[in-house]
VEXMARZA-743170 format. One record per residue (C-alpha): residue in one letter; z, x, y. Coordinates in steps of 0.02 Angstrom, whole numbers, padded with zeros to 5 digits, always signed. Each point is the difference from the previous one (the first is absolute). Example, Ala and Ser with C-alpha at 12.3 -4.5 7.8 and 13.67 -1.06 7.14 Angstrom:
2
A+00390+00615-00225S-00033+00069+00172
This chain:
753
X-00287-00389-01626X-00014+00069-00160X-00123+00132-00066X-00063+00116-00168X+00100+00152+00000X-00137+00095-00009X-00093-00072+00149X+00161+00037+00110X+00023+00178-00099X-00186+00043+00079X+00023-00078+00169X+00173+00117-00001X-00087+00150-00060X-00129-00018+00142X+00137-00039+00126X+00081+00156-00077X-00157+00096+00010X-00006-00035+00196X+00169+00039+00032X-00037+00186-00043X-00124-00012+00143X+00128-00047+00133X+00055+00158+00059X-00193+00064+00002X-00070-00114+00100X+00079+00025+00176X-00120-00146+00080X+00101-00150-00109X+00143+00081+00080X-00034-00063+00179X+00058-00184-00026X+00167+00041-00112X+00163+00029-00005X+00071+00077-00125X+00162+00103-00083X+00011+00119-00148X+00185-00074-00031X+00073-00180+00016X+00095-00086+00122X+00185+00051+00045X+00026-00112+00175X-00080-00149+00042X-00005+00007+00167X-00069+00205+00011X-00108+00017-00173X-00042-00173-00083X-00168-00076+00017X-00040-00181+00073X-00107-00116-00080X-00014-00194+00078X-00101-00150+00013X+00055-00065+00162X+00134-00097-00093X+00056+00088-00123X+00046+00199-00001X+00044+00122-00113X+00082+00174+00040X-00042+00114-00180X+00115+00161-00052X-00136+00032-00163X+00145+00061-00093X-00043+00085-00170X+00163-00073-00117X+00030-00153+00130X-00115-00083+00124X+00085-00083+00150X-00092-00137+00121X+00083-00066+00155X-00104-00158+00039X+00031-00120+00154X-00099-00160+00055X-00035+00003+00181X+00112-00189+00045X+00176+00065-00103X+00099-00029+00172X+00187-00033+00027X+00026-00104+00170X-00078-00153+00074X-00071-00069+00189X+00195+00073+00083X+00032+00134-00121X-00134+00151-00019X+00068+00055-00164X-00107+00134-00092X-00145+00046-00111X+00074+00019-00194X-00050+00096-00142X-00036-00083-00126X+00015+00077-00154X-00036+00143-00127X-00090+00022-00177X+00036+00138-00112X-00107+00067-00132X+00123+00088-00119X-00106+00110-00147X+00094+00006-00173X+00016+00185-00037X-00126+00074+00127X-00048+00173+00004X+00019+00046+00178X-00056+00169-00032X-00189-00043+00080X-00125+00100+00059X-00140-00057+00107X+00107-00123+00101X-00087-00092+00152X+00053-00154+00090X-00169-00049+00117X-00025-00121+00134X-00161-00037+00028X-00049-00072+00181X-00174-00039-00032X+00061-00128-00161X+00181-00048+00034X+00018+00060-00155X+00142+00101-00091X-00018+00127-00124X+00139+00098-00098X-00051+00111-00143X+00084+00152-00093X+00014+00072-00177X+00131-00004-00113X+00028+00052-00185X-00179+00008-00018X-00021-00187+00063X-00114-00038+00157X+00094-00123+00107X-00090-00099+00144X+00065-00160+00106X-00117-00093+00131X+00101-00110+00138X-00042-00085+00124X+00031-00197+00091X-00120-00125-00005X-00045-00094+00156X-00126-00110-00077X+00112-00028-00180X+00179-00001+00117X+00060+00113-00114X+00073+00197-00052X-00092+00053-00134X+00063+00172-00104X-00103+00063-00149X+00051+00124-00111X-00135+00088-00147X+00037+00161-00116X-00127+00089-00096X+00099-00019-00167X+00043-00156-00072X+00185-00100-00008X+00033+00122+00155X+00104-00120+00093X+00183-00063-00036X+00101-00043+00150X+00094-00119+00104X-00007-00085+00132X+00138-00054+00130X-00007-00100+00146X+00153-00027+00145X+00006-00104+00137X+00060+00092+00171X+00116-00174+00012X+00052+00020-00162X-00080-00159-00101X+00022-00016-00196X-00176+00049-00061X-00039-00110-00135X-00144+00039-00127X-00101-00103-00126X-00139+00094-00127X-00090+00149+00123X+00069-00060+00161X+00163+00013+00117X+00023-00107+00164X+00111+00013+00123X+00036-00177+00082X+00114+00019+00180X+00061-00057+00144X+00065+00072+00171X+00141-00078+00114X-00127-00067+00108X-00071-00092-00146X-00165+00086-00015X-00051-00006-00190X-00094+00148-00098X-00080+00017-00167X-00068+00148-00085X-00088+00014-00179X-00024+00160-00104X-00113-00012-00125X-00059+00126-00130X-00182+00000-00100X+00008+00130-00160X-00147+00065-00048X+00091+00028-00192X+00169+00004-00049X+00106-00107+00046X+00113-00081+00164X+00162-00116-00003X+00141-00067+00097X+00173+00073-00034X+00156+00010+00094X+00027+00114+00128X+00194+00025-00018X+00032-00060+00164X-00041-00177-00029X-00179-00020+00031X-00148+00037-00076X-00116+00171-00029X-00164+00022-00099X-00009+00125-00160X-00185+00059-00022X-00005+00080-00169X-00162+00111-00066X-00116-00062+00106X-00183+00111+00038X+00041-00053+00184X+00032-00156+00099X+00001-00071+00169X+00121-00094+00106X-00033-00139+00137X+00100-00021+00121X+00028-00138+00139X+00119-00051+00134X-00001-00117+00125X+00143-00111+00109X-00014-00180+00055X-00028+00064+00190X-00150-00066+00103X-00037+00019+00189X-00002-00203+00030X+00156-00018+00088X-00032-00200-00003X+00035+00029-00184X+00167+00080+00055X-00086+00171-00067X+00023-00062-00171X-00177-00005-00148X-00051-00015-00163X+00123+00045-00137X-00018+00193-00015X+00010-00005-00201X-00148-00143-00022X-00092+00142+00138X+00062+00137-00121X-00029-00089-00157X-00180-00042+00051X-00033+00184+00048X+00067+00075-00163X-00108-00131-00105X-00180+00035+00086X+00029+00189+00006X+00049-00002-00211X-00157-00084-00038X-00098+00133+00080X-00038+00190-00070X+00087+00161+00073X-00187+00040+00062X-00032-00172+00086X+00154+00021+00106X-00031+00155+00054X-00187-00025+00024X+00050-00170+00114X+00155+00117+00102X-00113+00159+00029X-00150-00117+00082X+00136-00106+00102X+00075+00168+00054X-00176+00073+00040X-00053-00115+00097X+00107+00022+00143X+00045+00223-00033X-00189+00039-00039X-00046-00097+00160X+00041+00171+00109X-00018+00191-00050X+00061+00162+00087X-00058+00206-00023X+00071+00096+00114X-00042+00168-00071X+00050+00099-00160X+00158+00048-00053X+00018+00192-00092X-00003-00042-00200X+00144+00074-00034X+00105-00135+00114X-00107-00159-00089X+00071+00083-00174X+00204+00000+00045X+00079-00161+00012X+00028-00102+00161X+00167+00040+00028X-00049+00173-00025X-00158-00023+00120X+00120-00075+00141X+00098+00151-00005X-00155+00102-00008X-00079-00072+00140X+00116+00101+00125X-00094+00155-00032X-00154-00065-00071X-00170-00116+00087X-00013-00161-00127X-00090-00129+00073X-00024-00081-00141X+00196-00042-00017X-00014-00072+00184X-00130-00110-00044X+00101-00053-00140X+00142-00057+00081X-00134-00093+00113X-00036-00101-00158X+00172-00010-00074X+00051-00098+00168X-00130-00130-00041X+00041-00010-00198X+00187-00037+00073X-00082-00126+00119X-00116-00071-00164X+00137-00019-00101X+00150-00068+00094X-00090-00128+00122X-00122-00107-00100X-00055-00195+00085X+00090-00135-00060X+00161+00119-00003X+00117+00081+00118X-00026+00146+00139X+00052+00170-00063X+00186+00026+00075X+00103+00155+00036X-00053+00081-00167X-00148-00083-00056X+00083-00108-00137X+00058+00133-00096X+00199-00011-00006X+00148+00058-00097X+00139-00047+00099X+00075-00186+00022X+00060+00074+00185X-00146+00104+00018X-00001+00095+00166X-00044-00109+00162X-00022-00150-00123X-00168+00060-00061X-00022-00133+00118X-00141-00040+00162X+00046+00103+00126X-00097-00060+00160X+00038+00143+00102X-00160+00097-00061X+00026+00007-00213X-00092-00160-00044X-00133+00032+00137X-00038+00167-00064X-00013-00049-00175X-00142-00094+00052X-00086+00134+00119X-00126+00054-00135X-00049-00153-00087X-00149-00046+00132X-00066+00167+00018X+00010+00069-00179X-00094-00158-00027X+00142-00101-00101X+00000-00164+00121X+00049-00107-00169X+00165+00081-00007X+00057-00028+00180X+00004-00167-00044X+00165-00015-00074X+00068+00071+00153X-00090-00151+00123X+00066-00114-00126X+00156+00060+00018X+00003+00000+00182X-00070-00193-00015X+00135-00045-00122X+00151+00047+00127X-00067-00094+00146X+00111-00178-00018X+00170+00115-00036X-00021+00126+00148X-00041-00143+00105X+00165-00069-00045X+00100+00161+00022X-00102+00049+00141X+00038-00160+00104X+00196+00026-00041X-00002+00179+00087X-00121-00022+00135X+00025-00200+00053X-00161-00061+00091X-00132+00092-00061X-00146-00055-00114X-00077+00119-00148X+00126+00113-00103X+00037+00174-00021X+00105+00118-00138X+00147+00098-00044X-00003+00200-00049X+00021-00060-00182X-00091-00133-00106X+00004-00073-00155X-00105-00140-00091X+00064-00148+00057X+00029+00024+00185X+00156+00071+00005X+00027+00173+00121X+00129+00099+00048X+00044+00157+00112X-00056-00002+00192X-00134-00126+00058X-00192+00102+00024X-00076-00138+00119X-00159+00082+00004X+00002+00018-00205X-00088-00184-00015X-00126+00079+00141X-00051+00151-00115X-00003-00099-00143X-00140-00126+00108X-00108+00186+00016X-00007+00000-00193X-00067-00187+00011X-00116+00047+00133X-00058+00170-00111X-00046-00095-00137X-00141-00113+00093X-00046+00161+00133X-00041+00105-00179X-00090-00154-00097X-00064-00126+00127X+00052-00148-00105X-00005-00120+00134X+00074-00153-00099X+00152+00131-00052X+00015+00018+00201X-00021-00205+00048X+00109-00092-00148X+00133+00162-00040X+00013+00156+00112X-00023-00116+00194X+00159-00108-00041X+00102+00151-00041X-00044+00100+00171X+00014-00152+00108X+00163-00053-00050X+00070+00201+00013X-00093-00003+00148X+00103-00152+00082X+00160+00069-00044X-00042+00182+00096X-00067-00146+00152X+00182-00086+00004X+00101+00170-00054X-00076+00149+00123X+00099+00010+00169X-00086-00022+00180X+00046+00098+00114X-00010-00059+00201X-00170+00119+00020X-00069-00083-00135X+00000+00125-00149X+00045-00055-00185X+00149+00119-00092X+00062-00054-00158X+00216-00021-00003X+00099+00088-00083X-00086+00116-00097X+00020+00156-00124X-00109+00124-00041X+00052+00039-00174X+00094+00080-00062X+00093+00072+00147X+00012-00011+00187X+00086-00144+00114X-00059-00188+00011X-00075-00029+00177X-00126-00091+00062X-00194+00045-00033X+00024+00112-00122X-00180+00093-00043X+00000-00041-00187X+00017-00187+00017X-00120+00015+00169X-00142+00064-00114X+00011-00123-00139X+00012-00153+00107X-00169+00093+00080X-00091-00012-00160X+00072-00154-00042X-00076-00084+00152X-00176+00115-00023X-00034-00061-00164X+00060-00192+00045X-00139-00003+00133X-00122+00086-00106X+00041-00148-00138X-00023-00140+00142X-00166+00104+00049X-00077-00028-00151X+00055-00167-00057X-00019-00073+00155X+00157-00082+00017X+00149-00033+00118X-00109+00088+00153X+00142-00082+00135X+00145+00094-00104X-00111+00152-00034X-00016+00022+00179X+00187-00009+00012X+00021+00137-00129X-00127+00095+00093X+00119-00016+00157X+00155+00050-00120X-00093+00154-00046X-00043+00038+00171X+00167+00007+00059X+00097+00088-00147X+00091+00156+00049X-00108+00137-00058X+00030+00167-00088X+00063+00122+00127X-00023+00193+00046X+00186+00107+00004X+00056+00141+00099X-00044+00131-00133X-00173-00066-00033X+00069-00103-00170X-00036-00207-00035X+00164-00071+00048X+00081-00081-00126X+00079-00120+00120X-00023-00052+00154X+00140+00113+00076X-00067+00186+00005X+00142+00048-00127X-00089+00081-00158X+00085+00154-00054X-00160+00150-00050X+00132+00051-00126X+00005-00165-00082X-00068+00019-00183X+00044-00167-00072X-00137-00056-00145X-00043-00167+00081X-00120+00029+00152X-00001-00205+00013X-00083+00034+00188X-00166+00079-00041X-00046-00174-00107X-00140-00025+00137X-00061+00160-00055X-00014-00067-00181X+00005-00107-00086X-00033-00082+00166X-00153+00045+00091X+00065-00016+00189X-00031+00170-00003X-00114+00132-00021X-00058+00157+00036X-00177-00075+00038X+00067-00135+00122X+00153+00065+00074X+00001+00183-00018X+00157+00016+00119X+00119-00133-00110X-00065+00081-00184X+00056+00167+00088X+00170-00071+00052X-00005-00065-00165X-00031+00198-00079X+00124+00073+00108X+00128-00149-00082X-00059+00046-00185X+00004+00206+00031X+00191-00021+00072X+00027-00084-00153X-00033+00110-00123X-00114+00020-00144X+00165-00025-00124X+00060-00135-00053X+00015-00134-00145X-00133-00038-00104X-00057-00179+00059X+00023+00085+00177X-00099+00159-00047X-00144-00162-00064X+00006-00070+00168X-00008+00176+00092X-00163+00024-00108X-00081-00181+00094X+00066+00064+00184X-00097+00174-00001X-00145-00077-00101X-00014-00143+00160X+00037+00151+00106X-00183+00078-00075X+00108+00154-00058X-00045+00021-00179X+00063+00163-00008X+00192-00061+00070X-00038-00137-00124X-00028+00127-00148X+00172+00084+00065X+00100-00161-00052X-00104-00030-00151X+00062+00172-00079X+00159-00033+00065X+00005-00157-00080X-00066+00095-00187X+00144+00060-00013X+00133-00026-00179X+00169-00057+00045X+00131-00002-00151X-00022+00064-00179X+00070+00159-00089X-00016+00155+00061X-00076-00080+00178X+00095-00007+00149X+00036-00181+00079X-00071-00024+00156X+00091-00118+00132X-00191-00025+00082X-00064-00099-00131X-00164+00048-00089X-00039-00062-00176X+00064-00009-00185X-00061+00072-00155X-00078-00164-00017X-00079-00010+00184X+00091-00133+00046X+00073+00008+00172X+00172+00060+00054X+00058-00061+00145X+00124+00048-00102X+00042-00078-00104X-00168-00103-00059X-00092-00085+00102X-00166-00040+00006X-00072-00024+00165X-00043+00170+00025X-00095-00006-00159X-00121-00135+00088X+00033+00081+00173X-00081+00157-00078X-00158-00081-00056X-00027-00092+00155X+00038+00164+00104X-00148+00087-00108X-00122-00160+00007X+00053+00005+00207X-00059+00206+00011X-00162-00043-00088X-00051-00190+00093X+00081-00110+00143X-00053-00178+00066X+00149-00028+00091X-00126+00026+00198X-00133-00114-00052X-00107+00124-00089X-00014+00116-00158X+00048+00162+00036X-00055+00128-00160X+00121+00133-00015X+00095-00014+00159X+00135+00127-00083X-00060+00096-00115X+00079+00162-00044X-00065+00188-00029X+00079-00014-00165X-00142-00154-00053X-00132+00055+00061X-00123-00051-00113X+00038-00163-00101X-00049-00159-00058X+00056-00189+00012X-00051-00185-00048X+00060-00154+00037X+00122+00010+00126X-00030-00154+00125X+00005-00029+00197X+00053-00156+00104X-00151-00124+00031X-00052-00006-00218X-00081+00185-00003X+00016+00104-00156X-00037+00190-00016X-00112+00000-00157X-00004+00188+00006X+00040+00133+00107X+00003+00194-00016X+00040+00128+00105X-00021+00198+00023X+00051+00100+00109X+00076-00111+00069X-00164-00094+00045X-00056-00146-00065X-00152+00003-00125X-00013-00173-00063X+00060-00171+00048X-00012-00184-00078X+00051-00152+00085X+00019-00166-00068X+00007-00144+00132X+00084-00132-00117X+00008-00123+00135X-00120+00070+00136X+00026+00011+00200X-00009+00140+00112X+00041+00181-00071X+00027+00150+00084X+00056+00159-00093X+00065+00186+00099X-00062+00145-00108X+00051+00181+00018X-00195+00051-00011X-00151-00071+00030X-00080-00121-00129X-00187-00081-00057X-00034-00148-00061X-00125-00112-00048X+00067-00175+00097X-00091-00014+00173X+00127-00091+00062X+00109+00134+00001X+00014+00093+00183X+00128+00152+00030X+00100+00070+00139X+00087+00191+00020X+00172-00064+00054X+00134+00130+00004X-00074+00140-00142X-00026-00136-00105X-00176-00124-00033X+00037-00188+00033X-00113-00109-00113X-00016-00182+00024X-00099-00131-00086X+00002-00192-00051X+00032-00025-00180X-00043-00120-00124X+00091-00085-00127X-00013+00091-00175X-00095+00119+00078X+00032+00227-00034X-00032+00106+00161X-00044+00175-00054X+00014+00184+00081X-00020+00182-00031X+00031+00142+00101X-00141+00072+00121
């Protein structure tokens, strides 16, 4: 990895030369976060970086850098004990004699790269760093150039969060562990010099740490990994994590700085560059402050820009902490500093996990809702097991509150958690059609959860279907027919006849299913106009609690709507309105879905701003209602980052729904964007929206890609021309109803009349 001095001096100087245009150039602002000071608190100011696997929380401190890293399957516990998410360790960068006296200082995420930059001046030295982790290489890779020569002298220390002996050998420290549940874990450091000079010393605690001595800049690889896989016919147990780690380290060192980076940034991409978002322009003077400073700003200010940012930052999160072939993103993505982090950083199945997977269909990142069907596949033998111990006689399985990796749960039985966890299965074929996904993986899954709600739900002598025993979290009594688990058995059964439909299968038990359906005890109308959250007429209109667990049929179910059952999605307002706009931040996420479903963009935008708003910090007050960090991430508080991915599927939900069997354009759009711009957000049945822009609040032009073909009808606000015979519209309700058969491959086009 090696190069001339002078090559890397000019590269630096033009890297330098750019970095004076920063600040000028408000439109490279739009896709970055960024701070004019480094990181004091992980949780509120640091800046994530991950590759699914591995993740990397960066301070971009001036005399030391610090790194928190995890890998996503460090867990305590086993199939009976949930145990927790770990840290897993920390790498400091500690500069011999550093002139912290800088000027120019700016730590930089960039969204559209997944790419880190640092860079500040001191004693006449230009200092730059580059970081970022490596999906394709499995790897963290930090780079650090000067523009002078022998700039560099430092060291490097690495801990283990369990407290291993880090041993080191030439320009590399490992840690080799192992937990009490026997899990094994490896890590490698190892450091290129570009000059100068690296070795091995002691660290005066036993171990190891690397002395980098006059070097014009280096770079440092790191991997991690644990000898956890999702087969538990393997007893959960892989490879050996330090031949994985070995391996990794090896093919990234023979490759250049540049190649890695080139091979992460078109990985990365790939999936971000898939889907864009303008929803106006923000005043220059906001783009120029930074995005702490622009939270706190937005208050008094109009910045679209920044919410259209934090639109994108929910899908980097999403990009970079569920990746195929790994792990679902849990509580707090997989970024963790804690070995008892709060709730576990574990799988909550009482909404958490499900809405850290609400935007990856839409936003048009179907790859990474993978690890989260995996998942869901991997746990099926265990909660069979557990599931048959608590509920003797019935077939299928369902979950616990809290999950882990292996099976194990804890806290209060959710028995309609394995039933929301079938919707994502079913969301995954309804968004990409992949009918041999639906026969050999997704139909096995919803039949067998379907069985269990068939020998679980209660009849009653009149012949209607209540599930026992139910809760609607987190609060209330546990009765019979409870709305919340009503719902989700609902769309449990929709989408298991829908999967029958179209594979043809099991018509006799189809038909039965059908019947269940038929008969379930559905959502009911209360005495002061609300959606009852249980059967009993007992809801209290001052009853602000964050969970509103009863309006799932509003979404991210589609029972109902304000198109097919006007008088339920009013109940369903009245509910929402007595409970407040207020609230935590995940719950402030989920309030943004309900009034987008409701078609009210503008109650919608309420809860967005709400939701903008900084919680901790000096010199700003701490809000008990949640908002966001210095560092957008969500508070619920404290972190957690569902809301970040609630938020970006609340904003894809006010610009496009699919959920009523066609595309509605805009169904809640507010004043504040009315004119805008968006591509590649998708709809259920394979469609794509290419392109489409808006003003005044009308539509002006319109792609659609049928990727798989079929029968397509999009709602518009305004009246549209096209090209495609085919196409025949209808006024319905103040809005133009536009159906056509599609073709395979094939872009639909419109402009305004």
């Amino acid at each position: 990895m090696k190069k001339s001095f002078l090559l890397r001096y000019t590269v630096i100087c033009m890297i330098g030369a750019a970095s004076l245009l920063w600040v000028q150039n408000t439109a490279a602002q739009t896709l970055k976060l960024w701070d004019d000071k480094p990181a004091k608190n992980w949780m509120t100011d640091a800046y994530p970086i991950g590759n699914g696997r591995i993740g990397g929380m960066v301070f971009g401190g001036v005399g030391q850098e610090h790194i928190q890293f995890n890998e996503i399957s460090l867990w305590t516990g086993n199939e009976t004990e949930t145990g927790a998410y770990q840290a897993f360790g920390d790498l400091y960068i500690k500069f011999k004699d550093p002139d912290t006296l800088t000027k120019n200082y700016r730590r930089e995420l960039d969204l559209s790269t997944s790419v880190m930059n640092i860079g500040y001046t001191a004693g006449n030295i230009h200092y730059s760093r580059q970081y970022f982790c490596s999906f394709p290489d499995k790897v963290m890779a930090l780079h650090y150039t000067a523009d002078k020569a022998d700039a560099y002298s430092a060291t490097l220390q690495l801990s283990d969060a369990h407290q291993a002996v880090i041993t080191g050998n030439k320009a590399t420290l490992q840690i080799n562990g192992r937990l009490d549940n026997g899990m094994v874990y490896n890590a490698i450091v190892k450091v290129l010099v570009d000059g100068g000079s690296v070795a091995a010393e002691p660290d005066g605690k036993g171990g190891s740490q690397l002395s980098i001595s006059k070097a014009n800049g280096f770079t440092i690889l790191l991997a991690a990994a644990t000898d956890y896989t999702n087969k538990r016919e393997r007893n959960w147990k892989g490879e050996n994590p330090a031949l994985k780690v070995q391996k990794a380290i090896a093919l990234a060192s023979a490759k250049t700085y540049a190649q890695l980076r080139a091979a992460h940034v078109a990985d990365y991409t790939g999936l971000f560059g898939r889907v864009s978002l303008s929803l106006g322009t923000a005043n220059a003077a906001d783009t120029l402050v930074p995005t702490y400073r622009r939270v706190i700003n937005y208050k008094k200010t109009t910045d679209p820009q920044l919410e259209a940012l934090l639109f994108q930052y929910g899908r980097y999160l999403l990009i970079s902490s569920s990746r195929k072939g790994g792990l679902p993103a849990n509580l707090q993505g997989l970024w963790n500093n804690s070995n008892n982090p709060p709730w576990r950083s574990d799988y909550h199945s009482n909404i958490n996990i499900q809405m850290n997977y609400w935007p990856a269909e839409p936003t048009n990142l179907s790859e990474c809702h993978i690890p989260y069907l995996d998942y869901i596949n991997s746990m099926r033998k265990v909660k069979t097991e557990s599931t048959a111990k608590e509920y003797p006689g019935t077939r299928g399985w369902t979950v616990k509150t809290e999950n882990n990796i292996f099976g194990g749960s804890s806290f209060l039985w959710n028995t309609p958690g394995s039933a929301w966890y079938a919707q994502g299965i079913w969301e995954h074929y309804a968004f990409t059609k992949d009918k041999a996904y639906l026969k050999s993986f997704a139909y096995p899954i919803l039949k067998e959860i379907t069985e269990f709600w068939d020998d679980h739900l209660k009849r009653r002598p009149d012949g209607t279907l209540v599930s026992p025993k139910g809760w609607s979290p987190e609060h209330g009594p546990t009765e019979d027919g409870v709305t919340y688990d009503q719902e989700i058995v609902y769309d449990l059964f929709t989408n298991y006849i829908a999967a029958a439909n179209v594979l043809g299968v099991d018509k006799a038990y189809r038909e039965h299913v059908a019947s269940l359906k038929e008969h379930l005890l559905k959502p009911k109308i209360g005495k002061w106009g609300q959606l009852q959250e249980w059967e009993t007429d007992r809801d209290d209109p001052k009853d602000t609690h964050r969970h509103a667990s009863h309006l799932f049929a509003l979404h991210p179910g589609k029972q109902i709507s304000v198109l097919k059952t006007p008088a339920l999605a009013q109940a369903a307002k009245v509910s929402l309105l007595a409970r407040g706009d207020a609230s935590t931040g995940w719950s402030m996420a989920w309030k943004m879905n309900f009034w987008a479903r409701l078609l009210d963009g503008g109650h919608a935008y309420t809860i967005l701003k709400n939701f903008i708003s900084l919680v901790g910090g000096a010199g700003i007050d701490y809000n008990e209602g949640g908002g966001i960090y210095a560092n957008l991430f969500c508070a619920h508080p404290p972190f957690q980052i569902d809301g970040n991915f609630g938020y970006t599927a609340g904003v894809a939900e006010m610009l496009l729904q699919s959920q009523t069997e066609e595309i509605q354009l805009l169904p809640a759009l507010p004043k504040e964007w009315a004119t805008g711009r968006v591509k590649g957000l998708c709809a259920r049945g394979n469609f794509v929206i290419t392109n489409m822009e808006w003003q005044d609040s009308k539509i002006v032009k319109l792609s659609i890609r049928s990727v798989s073909g079929g029968d397509c009808k999009i709602r518009v606000p305004n009246a549209l021309k096209t090209a495609a015979a085919s196409v025949k519209a209808v006024t319905v309700s103040n809005n133009i109803s536009y159906s056509f058969k599609s073709y395979a491959g094939k872009t639909y086009s419109f402009t305004a009349k």
